[in-house]
C-alpha positions in Angstrom: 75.1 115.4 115.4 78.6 116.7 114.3 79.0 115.1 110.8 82.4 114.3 110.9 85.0 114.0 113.6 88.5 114.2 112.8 91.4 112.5 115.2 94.8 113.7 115.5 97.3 111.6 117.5 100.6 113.7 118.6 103.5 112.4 120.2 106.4 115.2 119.9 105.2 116.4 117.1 105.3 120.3 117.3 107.2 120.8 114.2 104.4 120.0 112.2 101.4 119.4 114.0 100.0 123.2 113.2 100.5 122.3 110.0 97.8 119.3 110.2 95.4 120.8 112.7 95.1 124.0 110.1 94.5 121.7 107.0 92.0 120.3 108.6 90.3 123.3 109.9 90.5 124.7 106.4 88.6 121.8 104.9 85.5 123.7 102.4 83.5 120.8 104.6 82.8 123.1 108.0 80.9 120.5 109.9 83.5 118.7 112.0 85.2 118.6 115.2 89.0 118.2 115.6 90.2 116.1 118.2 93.6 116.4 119.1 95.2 113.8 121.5 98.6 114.5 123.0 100.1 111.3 123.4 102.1 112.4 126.5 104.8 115.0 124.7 107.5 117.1 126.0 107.8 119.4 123.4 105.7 122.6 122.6 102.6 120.9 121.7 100.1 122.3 124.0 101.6 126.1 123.0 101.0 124.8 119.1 97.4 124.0 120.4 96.7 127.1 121.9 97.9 128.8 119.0 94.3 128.0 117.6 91.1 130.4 117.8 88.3 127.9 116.4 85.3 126.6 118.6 85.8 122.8 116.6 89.3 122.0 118.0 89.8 120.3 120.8 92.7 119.2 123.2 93.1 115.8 124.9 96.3 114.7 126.6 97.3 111.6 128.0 100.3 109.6 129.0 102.1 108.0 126.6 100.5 105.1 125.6 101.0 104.9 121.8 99.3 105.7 118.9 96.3 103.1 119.1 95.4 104.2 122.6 95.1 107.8 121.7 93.0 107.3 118.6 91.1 104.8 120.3 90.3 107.7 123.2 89.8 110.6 120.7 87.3 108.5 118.8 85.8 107.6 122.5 85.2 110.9 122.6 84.0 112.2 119.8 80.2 112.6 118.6 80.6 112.4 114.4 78.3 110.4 112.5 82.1 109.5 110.1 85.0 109.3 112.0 88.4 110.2 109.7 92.0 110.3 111.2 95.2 112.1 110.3 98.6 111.4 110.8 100.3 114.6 112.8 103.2 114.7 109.8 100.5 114.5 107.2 98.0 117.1 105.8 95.0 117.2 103.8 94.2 119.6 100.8 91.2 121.7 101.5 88.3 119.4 99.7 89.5 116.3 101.3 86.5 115.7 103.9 84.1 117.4 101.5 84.9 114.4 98.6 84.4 111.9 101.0 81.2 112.6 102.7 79.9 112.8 99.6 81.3 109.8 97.8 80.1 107.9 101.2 76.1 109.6 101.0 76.3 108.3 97.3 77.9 105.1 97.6 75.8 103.9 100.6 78.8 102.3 101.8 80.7 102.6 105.4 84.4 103.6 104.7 86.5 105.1 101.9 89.9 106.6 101.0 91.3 109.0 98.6 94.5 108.4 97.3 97.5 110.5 98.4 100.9 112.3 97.3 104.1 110.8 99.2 106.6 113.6 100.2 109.7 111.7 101.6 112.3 113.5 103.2 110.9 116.8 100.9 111.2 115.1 98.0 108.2 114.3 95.9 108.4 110.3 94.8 105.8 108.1 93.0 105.0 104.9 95.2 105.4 101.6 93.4 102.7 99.9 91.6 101.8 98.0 94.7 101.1 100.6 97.2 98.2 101.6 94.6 95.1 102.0 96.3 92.3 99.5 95.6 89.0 99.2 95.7 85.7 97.1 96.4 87.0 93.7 98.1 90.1 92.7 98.7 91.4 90.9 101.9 93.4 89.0 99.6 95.7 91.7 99.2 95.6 93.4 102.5 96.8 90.1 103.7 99.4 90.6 101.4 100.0 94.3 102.6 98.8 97.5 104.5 96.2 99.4 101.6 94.5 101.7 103.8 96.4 104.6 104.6 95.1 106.3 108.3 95.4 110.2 106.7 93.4 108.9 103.7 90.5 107.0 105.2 87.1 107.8 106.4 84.6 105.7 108.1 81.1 105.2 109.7 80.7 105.8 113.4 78.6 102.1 112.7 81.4 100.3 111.1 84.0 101.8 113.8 81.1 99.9 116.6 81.2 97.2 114.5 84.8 96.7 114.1 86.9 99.1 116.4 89.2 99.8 118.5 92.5 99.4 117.3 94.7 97.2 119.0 96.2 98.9 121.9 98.5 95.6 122.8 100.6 96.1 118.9 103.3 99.5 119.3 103.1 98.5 115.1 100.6 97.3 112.8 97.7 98.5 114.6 96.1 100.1 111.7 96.5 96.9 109.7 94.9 94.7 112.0 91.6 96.8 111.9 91.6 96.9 108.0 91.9 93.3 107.5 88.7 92.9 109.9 87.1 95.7 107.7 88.4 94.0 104.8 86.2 90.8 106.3 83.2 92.3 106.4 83.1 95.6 104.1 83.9 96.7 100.7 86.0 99.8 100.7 85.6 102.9 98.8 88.1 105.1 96.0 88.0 108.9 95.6 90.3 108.8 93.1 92.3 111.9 94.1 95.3 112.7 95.6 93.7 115.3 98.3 96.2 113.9 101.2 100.1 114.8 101.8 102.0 112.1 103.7 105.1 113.1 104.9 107.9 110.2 105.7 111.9 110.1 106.3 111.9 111.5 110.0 113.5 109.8 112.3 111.0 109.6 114.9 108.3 107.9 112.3 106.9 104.4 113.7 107.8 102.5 111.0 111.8 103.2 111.5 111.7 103.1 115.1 109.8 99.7 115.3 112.4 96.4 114.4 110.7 93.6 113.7 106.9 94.7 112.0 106.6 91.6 110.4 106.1 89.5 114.3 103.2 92.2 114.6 101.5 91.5 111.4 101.4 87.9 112.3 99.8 89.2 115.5 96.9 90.8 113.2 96.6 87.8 111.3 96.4 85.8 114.2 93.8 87.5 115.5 92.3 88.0 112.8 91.4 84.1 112.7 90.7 84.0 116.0 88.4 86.8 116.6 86.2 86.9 113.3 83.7 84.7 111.9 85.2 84.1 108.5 84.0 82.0 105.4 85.8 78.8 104.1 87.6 81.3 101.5 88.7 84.1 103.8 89.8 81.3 106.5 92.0 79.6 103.7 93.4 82.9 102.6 94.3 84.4 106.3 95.7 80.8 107.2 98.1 80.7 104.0 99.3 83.6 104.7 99.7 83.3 108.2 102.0 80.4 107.0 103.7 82.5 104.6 104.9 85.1 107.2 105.5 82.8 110.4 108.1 80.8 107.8 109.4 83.9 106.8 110.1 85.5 110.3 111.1 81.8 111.6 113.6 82.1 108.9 115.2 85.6 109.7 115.0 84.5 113.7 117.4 81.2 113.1 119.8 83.4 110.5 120.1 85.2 113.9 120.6 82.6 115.9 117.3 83.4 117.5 115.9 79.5 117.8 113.6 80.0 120.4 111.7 83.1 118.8 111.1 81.2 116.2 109.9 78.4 117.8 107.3 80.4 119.3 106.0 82.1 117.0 105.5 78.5 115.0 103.8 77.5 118.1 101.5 80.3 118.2 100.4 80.1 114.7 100.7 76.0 114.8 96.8 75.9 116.3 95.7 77.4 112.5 98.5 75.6 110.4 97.8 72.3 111.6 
């Protein structure tokens, strides 16, 4: 069995996608496969592809369906006993997947992330103190916020049967609805280094495209309660937050004159509220 499978969704991405797909096949860990999944692009992507001479990488392409349906296929098709994803705009340094399967081996636990260096716009800046990357438990404060970044993470092949796929119905907040039920059920692991590059500030990047992320995140939360089997605690924490963000997306929707969003979004949560 391949040790580690890497997925790369790409959705117009040509610009930088060689630039991801050559990190990875530089990694000092050689046992992998590189799945690349074109999300249904009009751009050069395929010729970027084909640019590559290496027996590990290989091409899907689909129609565009988003970024959860094309992890959710690569994964479907790969064979790695650790599955790890990267971001087409981001790239890894070259000990990145070495770190990890090790740390993992070691730790005996099912998932891990190393911690990254934010390059926004091509500017190097330092993310605030609460973007810092925990570790152990703590659905708490992924409730609170997203604190597994997709570039950074790696993961079991049982975990992902445990707890995959990612939510193909959310175009945002996909990843966090799969790390809160991770955060359920699994403590996370910390290589403390910065071996990943993110990238941000382009125009086409989810999170400025998207309007609205916080109706998705009460999706995840949402299903979060009804889908897992939580203890008193973690019920209690997912349902007081579930308040906290249905009062304050109620809040923005009447400021807009938007009565009747809000209203259903305090119906949908109302079964959990009480």
């Amino acid at each position: 069995m391949t040790c580690v499978s890497v997925i790369i969704p790409a959705h117009n991405r040509a610009g930088v996608l060689g630039r991801a797909v050559a990190s990875v096949l530089a990694q000092t860990w050689a046992d992998l496969e590189l799945i690349v999944v074109d999300d249904g692009s009009t751009d050069h992507t395929a010729q970027v592809l084909a640019g590559f001479d290496d027996p590990r990488l290989t091409g899907m392409r689909q129609e565009n369906k988003g970024v959860s349906s094309a992890r959710n296929l690569g994964i479907a098709a790969s064979r790695g006993r650790y599955i790890a994803l990267l971001d087409s705009d981001d790239y890894w340094l070259p000990e990145k997947l070495e770190r990890q399967v090790r740390f993992l081996a070691e730790s005996g636990l099912q998932i891990c992330q190393t911690d990254e260096t934010w390059i926004r716009d091509g500017v190097r800046v330092n993310p605030r103190f609460k973007h810092a990357k925990p570790a152990g438990w703590f659905l708490e404060k992924s409730l609170e916020l997203c604190l597994i970044s997709p570039s950074c993470v790696m993961f079991s092949r049982n975990l992902w049967d445990e707890l995959g796929p990612f939510d193909e119905r959310l175009p945002a907040c996909e990843d966090y609805s799969l790390w809160l039920r991770v955060a359920v059920r699994h403590a996370v692991g910390l290589v403390p280094e910065a071996l990943v590059v993110k990238t941000g500030g382009h125009a086409d990047q989810l999170s400025r495209r998207i309007i609205g992320l916080d109706l998705y995140r009460v999706y995840a939360v949402v299903d979060l309660l009804r889908s897992m089997d939580l203890t008193a605690e973690q019920r209690a924490l997912a349902v007081a937050s579930l308040g906290e963000r249905v009062r304050l997306y109620a809040q923005g929707c009447i400021k807009r004159g938007k009565d009747e969003e809000a209203m259903r979004v305090r119906a949908l949560a109302e079964p959990f509220l009480g």
